[in-house]
C-alpha angles and dihedrals in degrees: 000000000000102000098057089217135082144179132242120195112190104215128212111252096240083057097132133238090244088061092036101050103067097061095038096042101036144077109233083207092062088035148035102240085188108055102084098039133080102249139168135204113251127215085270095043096250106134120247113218101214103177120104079002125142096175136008131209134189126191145174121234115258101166138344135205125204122215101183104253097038127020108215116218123221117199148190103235100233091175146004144170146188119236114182 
């Protein structure tokens, strides 16, 4: 929330449950999400999880809605590409 930018990576659909479970059933506050993944560092400095990835996105916060559980981010898309 601080940082007004954030990050998209578009999976392949074969990425597997072990790869995605750490970032859907885990708080990034109680674990590194990263630390098991290939990343880069986008123009922004949101990393870009590359791995399993077929396209990345970055974009800057324009607005937000909290829904009481989860707040929904709606950005401004400041760079993308395609991977594979």
């Amino acid at each position: 929330m601080k940082s007004k930018v954030f990050s998209a990576s578009v999976l392949e659909e074969s990425t597997p449950m072990t790869f995605l479970g750490p970032f859907g059933f885990k708080s990034g506050r109680d674990f590194d999400k990263l630390s098991k993944v290939s990343f880069r560092a986008g123009i922004t400095g949101c990393p870009l999880i590359t791995e399993h990835a077929l396209s990345v996105l970055e974009a800057e916060v324009i607005d937000l809605v909290d829904l009481g559980t989860h707040t929904v981010f709606i950005g401004n898309v400041v760079s993308s590409e395609i991977l594979t």
